[in-house]
C-alpha positions in Angstrom: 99.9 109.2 100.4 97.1 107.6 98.1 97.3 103.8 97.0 95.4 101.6 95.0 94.3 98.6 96.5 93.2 96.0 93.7 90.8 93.0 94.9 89.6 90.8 92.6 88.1 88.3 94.8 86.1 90.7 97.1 84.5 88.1 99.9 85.3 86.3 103.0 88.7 86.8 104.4 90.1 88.8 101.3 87.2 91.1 101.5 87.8 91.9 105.5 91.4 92.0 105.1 91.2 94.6 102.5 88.1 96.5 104.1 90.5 95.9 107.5 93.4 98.0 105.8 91.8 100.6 104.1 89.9 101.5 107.0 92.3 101.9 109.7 95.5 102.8 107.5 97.1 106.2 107.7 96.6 106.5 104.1 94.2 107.2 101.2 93.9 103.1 99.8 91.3 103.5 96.6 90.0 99.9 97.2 88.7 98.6 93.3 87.1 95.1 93.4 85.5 92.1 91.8 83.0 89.7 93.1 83.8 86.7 95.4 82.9 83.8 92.3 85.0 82.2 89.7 88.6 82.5 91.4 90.3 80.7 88.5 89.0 83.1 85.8 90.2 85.8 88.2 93.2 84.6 88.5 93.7 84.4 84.5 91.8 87.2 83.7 91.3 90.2 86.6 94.1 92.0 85.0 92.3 92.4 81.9 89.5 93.9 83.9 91.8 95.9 86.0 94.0 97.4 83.3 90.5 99.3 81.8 88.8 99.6 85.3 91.7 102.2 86.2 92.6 105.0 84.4 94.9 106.8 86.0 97.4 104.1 87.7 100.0 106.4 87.5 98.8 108.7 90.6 99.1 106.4 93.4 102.4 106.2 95.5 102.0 102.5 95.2 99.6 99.4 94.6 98.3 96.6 96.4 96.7 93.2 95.0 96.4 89.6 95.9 97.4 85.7 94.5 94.3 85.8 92.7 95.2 87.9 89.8 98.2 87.8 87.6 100.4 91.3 88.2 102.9 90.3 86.0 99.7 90.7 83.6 98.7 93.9 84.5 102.7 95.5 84.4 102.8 94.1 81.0 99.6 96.0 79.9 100.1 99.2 82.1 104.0 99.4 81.4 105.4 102.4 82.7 102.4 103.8 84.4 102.1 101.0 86.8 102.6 101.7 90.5 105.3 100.3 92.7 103.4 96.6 94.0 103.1 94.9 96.8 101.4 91.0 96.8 99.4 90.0 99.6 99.5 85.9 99.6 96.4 84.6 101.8 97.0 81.2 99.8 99.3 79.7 97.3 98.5 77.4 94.0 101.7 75.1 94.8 100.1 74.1 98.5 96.6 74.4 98.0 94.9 71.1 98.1 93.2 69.8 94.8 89.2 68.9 95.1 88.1 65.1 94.4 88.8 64.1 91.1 90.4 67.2 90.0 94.3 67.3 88.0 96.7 69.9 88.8 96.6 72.5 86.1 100.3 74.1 86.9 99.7 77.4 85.3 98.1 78.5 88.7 101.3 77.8 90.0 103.1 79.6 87.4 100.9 82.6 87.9 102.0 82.9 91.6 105.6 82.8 90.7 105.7 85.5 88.4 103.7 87.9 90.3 105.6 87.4 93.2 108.4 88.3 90.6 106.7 91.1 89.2 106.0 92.9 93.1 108.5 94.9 94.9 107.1 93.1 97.8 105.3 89.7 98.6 103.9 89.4 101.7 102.3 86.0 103.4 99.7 86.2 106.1 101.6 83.5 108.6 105.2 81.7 108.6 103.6 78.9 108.2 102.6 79.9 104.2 105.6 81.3 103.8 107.2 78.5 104.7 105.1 76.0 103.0 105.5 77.8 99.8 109.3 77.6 99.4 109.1 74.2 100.8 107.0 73.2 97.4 108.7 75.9 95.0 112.0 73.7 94.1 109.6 70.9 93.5 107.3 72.8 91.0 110.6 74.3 89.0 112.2 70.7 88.8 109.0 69.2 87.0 110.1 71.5 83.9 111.8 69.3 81.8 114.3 71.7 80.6 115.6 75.6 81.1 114.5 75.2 84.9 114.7 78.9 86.7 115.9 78.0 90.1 116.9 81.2 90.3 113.2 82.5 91.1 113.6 80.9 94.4 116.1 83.3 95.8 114.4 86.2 93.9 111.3 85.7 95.5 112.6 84.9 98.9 114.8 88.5 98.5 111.2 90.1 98.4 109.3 87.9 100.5 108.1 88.3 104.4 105.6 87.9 106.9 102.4 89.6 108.3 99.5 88.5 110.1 96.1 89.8 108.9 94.1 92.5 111.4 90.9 91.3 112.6 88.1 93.5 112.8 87.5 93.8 116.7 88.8 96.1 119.2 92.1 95.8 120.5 90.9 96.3 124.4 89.6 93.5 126.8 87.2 91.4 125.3 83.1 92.0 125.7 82.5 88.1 126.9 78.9 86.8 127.5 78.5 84.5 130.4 78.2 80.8 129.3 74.5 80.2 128.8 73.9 78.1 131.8 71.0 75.3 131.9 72.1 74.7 128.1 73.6 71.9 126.0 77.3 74.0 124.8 76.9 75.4 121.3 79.7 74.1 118.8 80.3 76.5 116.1 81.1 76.0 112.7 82.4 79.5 111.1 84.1 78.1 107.9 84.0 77.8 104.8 81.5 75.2 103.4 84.1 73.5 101.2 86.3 70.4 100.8 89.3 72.0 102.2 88.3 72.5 105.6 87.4 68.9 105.8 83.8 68.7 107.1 83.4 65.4 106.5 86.1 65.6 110.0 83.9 67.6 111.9 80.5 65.8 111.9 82.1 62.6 112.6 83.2 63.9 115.7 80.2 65.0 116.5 78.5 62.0 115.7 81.0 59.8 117.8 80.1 62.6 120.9 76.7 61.8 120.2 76.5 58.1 120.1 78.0 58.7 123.9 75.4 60.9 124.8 77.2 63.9 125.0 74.7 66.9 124.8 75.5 69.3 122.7 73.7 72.4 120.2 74.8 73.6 116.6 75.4 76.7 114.9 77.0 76.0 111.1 78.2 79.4 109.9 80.2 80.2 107.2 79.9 81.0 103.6 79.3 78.8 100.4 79.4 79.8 97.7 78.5 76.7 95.3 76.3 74.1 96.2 75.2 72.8 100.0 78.0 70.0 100.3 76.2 66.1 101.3 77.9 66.7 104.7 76.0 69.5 105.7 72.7 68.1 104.4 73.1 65.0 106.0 73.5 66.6 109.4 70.5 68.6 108.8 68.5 65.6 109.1 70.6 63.8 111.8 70.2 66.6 114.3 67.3 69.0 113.5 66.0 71.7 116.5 69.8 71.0 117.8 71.2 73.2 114.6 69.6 76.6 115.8 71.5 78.2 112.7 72.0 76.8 109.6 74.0 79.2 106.8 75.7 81.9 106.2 74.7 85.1 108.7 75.2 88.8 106.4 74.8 91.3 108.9 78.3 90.9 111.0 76.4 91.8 114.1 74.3 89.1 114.0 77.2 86.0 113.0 79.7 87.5 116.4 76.4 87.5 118.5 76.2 83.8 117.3 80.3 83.4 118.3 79.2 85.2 121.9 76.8 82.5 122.3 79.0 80.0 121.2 80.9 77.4 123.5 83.4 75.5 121.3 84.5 76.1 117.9 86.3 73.5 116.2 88.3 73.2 113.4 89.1 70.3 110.9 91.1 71.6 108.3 92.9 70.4 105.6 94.4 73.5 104.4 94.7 77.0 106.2 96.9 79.8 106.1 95.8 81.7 108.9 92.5 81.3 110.6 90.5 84.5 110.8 87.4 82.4 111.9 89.0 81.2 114.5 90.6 84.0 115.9 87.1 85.6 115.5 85.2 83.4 117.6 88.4 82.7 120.7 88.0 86.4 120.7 84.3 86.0 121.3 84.8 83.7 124.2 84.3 79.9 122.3 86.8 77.2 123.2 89.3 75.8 120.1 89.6 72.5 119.4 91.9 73.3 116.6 94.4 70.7 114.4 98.0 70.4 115.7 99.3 71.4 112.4 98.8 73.9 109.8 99.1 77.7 111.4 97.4 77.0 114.2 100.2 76.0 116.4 101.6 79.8 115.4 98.7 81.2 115.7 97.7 80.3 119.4 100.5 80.9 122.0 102.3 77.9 123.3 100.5 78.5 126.6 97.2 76.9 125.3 98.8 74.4 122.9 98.4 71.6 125.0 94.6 72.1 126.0 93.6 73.0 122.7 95.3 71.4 119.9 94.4 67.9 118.8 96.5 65.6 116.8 94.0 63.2 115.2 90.1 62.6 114.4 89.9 60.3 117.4 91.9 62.6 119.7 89.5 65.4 118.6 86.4 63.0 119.4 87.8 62.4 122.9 88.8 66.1 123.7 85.3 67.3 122.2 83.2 64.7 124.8 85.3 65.5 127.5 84.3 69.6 127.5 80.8 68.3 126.4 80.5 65.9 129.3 81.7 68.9 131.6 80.8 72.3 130.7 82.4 73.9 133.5 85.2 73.2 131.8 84.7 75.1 128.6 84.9 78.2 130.3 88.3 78.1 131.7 90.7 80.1 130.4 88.3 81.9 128.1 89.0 85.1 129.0 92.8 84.1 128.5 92.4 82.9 125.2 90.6 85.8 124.2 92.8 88.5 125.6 95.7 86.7 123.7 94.0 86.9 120.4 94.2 91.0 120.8 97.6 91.0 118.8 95.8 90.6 116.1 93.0 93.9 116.1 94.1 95.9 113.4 94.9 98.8 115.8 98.0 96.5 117.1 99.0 95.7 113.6 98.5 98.1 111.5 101.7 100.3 111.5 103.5 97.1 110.3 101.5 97.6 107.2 101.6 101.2 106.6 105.6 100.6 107.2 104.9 98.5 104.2 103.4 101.3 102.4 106.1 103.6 102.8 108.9 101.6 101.5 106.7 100.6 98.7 106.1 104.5 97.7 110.2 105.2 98.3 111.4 102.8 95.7 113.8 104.1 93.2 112.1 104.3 89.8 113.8 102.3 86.8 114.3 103.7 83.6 110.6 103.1 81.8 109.2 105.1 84.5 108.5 101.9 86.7 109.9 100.9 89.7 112.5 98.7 90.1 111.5 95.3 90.3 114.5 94.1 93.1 113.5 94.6 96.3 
């Protein structure tokens, strides 16, 4: 069957998820983007884009989009020739944390309520954002001061469930380098360069490693897509020839042959969903250090929790100098971790999504010519 799959952020982890789906699903998916910049004027406006981009919405068995856009937008202006939806939620306006001196503006949140309402599906890419979102939904509808629709709760939960994103690696054994011997370990940071993923964290752990002497090399990945954050210039000057890459890598060949290289990958943040990055570079053979909280308790099996899960900036610190201090260490278990990350290769996931797909395309049609909006 052919879908349309609607992206209107195109970068990072939306743009592999979708490029992830289209590639390896069973289906035709017509994949129409928009750049990765300005999410908030996607979020109000991609529908107006989409709803003249696309001509001929009526010929696909079914849609696909994401919480940045408005579908209840686009059903409004495409009425009856708008395709069966599904909503793919890689984050949430009601959980997502606020930048420094920035007020809530709770339209965002509104936005992701009535698209949810508007899909025949809604799908979150861990339990842990599911979760988090109903958690916060009551809370949102009760700061209405009158007229409060509780009853969107149970509407959206009705439609609502649970899939991990594919990762773009092969679902066999992992290719692991050997540990580059006779060298300090290379940390990697793969993350975003923004306030949510808390590096402010991450170089004061370094920097506490350091003042003990620990040895240690640098690779700061990721994208960023505003300006350099103080945090990253700072440690720039602080550790020079030790960061052997500083910035975002664009050929994908290059950035995993930096994860192969790399030792231990840490995370510090204050807000994630899933944790692509991280399941990239366990993959690749680097050691987590990874928050006890958010979905990264889900996402590793309980097996590992205990050696690689951290509960504080001073536990992190002390777990970081001990591997440091004893790179033998490092590599144990490395081919464990990365074998158990395999559940997550598109190859072992994708028939969850094209069972999505099908569903989506055998809806009953309502009487405009739509589908029905219940799930």
């Amino acid at each position: 069957m052919r879908f349309l799959y609607l992206n209107p952020f195109h970068g990072g982890s939306h743009r592999d998820f979708a490029a992830g789906w289209t590639a390896h699903s069973r289906h035709d998916i017509d994949l129409v983007t928009l750049p990765p910049r300005f999410w908030k004027w996607r979020l109000r406006g991609a529908a107006l884009h989409f709803a003249r981009r696309v001509t001929d919405p009526d010929s696909y068995a079914g849609m696909i989009t994401t919480d940045l856009m408005s579908l209840s937008d686009l059903k409004a202006l495409w009425g009856a020739s708008c395709p069966p939806a599904l909503v793919y939620f890689h984050e949430n306006q009601l959980s997502y944390p606020l930048p420094p001196g920035e007020g809530i503006d709770y339209q965002f949140g509104f936005t992701d309520i009535t698209t949810a309402l508007a899909a025949r599906r809604a799908l979150f890419n861990s339990r842990t954002h599911r979760d988090a979102f109903f958690a916060l939904l009551p809370g949102f509808l009760r700061m209405m001061p009158e007229y409060r629709p509780m009853w969107v709760i149970d509407a959206i939960d009705a439609r609502a469930g649970v899939l991990h994103p594919g990762c773009d690696f092969a679902a066999g054994p992992a290719r692991l380098e050997p540990p580059d011997r006779g060298r300090p370990p290379l940390v990697i940071w793969n993350h975003r360069w923004e306030f949510d993923k808390r590096p402010q964290d991450f170089f004061a752990a370094l920097d506490a490693v350091d003042r003990r002497g620990a040895p240690f090399r640098l690779a700061l990945l990721g994208e960023n897509f505003q300006m350099v954050p103080k945090e990253f210039i700072a440690a720039r000057e602080r550790y020079g020839e030790r960061i052997e890459q500083y910035g975002y890598v664009d050929s994908r060949a290059d950035y995993l042959g930096w994860l192969r290289r790399g030792s231990i990958v840490i995370s510090t943040a204050e807000q994630e969903n899933f944790g692509l990055s991280v399941v990239e570079a366990i993959r690749c053979g680097c050691r987590p250090l990874l928050p006890n909280r958010l979905s990264y308790p889900e996402l590793l099996p309980e097996a590992f929790h205990a050696d690689c899960l951290y509960t504080d900036r001073d536990d992190l610190a002390r777990r970081l100098h001990a591997l440091l201090s004893r790179p033998a260490a490092i590599a144990e278990r490395r081919e464990a971790l990365a074998a158990a990350m395999g559940r997550y290769a598109w190859e072992n996931v994708i028939d969850g999504f094209d069972a999505e797909l099908d569903r989506l395309a055998a809806a009953p049609r309502d009487q405009t010519g739509g589908r029905l909006s219940s799930p």
